[in-house]
C-alpha positions as CSV (number, residue, x, y, z in Angstrom):
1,X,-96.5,-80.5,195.5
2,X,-93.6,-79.6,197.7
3,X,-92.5,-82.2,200.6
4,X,-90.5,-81.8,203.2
5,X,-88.3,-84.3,204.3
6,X,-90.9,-86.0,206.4
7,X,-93.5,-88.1,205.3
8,X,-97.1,-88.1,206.2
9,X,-98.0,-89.6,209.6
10,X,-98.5,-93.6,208.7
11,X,-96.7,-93.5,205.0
12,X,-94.5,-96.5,204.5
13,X,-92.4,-96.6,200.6
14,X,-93.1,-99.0,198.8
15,X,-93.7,-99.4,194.8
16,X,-97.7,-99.7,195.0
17,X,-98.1,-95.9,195.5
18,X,-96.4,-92.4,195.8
19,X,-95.8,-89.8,198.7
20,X,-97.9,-88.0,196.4
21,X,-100.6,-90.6,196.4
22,X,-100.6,-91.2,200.2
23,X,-100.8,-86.9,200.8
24,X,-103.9,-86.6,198.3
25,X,-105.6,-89.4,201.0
26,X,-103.9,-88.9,204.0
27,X,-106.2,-86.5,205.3
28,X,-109.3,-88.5,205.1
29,X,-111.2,-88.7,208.3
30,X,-111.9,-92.1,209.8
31,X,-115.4,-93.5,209.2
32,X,-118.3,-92.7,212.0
33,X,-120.0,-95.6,213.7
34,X,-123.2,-94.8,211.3
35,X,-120.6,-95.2,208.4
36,X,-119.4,-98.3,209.7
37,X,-122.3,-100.0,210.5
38,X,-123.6,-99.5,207.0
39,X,-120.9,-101.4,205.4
40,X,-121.5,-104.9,204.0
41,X,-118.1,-107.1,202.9
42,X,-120.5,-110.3,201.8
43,X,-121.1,-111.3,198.4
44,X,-125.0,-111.0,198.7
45,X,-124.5,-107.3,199.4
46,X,-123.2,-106.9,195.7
47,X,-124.9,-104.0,193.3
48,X,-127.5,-105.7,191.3
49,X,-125.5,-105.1,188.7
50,X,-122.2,-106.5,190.0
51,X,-124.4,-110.3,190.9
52,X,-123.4,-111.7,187.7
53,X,-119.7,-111.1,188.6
54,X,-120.3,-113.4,191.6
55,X,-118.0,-116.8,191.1
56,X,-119.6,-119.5,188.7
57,X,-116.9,-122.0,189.3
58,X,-116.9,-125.5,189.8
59,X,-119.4,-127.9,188.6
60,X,-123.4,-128.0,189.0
61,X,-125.0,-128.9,192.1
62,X,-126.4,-132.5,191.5
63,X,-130.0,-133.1,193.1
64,X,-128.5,-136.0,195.0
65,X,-125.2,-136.3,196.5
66,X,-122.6,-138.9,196.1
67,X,-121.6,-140.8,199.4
68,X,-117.8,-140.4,199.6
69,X,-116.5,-144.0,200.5
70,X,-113.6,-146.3,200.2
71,X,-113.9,-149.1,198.5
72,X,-111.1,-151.9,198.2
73,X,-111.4,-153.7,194.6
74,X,-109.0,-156.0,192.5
75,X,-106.1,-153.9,191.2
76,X,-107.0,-155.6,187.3
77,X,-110.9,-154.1,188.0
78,X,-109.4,-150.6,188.3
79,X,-107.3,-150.7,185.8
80,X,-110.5,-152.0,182.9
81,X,-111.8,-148.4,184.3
82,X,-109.5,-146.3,184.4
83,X,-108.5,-147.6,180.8
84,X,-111.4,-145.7,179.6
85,X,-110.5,-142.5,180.0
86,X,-112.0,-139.3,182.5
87,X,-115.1,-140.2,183.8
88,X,-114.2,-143.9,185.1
89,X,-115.4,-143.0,188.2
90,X,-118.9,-142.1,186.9
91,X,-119.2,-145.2,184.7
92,X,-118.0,-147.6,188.1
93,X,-120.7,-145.7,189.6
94,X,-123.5,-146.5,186.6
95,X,-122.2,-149.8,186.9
96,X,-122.8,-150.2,190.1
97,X,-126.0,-148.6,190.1
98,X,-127.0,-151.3,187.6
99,X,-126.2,-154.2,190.3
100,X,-128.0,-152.4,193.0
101,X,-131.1,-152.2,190.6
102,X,-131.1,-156.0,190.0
103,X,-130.3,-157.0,193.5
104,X,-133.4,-155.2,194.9
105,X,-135.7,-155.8,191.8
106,X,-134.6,-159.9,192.7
């Protein structure tokens, strides 16, 4: 392909793609208003067979959610928790959940 000295209407260089690459698409025509009302951007619009692709991340919904609080506690009781390694937090929270259990079974 031969080019003059002027590039396509709307072609800025960069590294990411060619004159040549911007001339073989240049000339598509916009999209109709029937075209554009038939596109779908959202992740339940996927393929069936793109769904799995869909982002697994994170941890498992629990069946009942945790009450974000703040709770003040003796700087010695934190440490006995966090001395035992990742998951303190859940153990403070069995542990707790223990002293609830007896309070209201009292």
């Amino acid at each position: 392909m031969t080019h003059s000295a002027k590039h396509a209407p709307g072609y800025v260089p960069n590294p990411h793609y060619t004159q040549d690459d911007w001339d073989e698409v240049s000339d598509t025509p916009p999209l109709t208003p029937e075209e554009s009302s038939r596109l779908r951007l959202g992740p339940a619009d996927l393929p069936p067979d793109l769904a799995a692709l869909k982002s697994r991340g994170g941890r498992p919904k629990a069946a009942v959610k945790r009450v974000p609080i703040l709770l003040r506690v003796e700087p010695e009781v934190l440490a006995a928790f966090k001395a035992t390694g990742p998951g303190w937090q859940t153990r403070m929270n069995e542990v707790l959940a223990e002293a609830a259990r007896r309070l209201t079974a009292a």
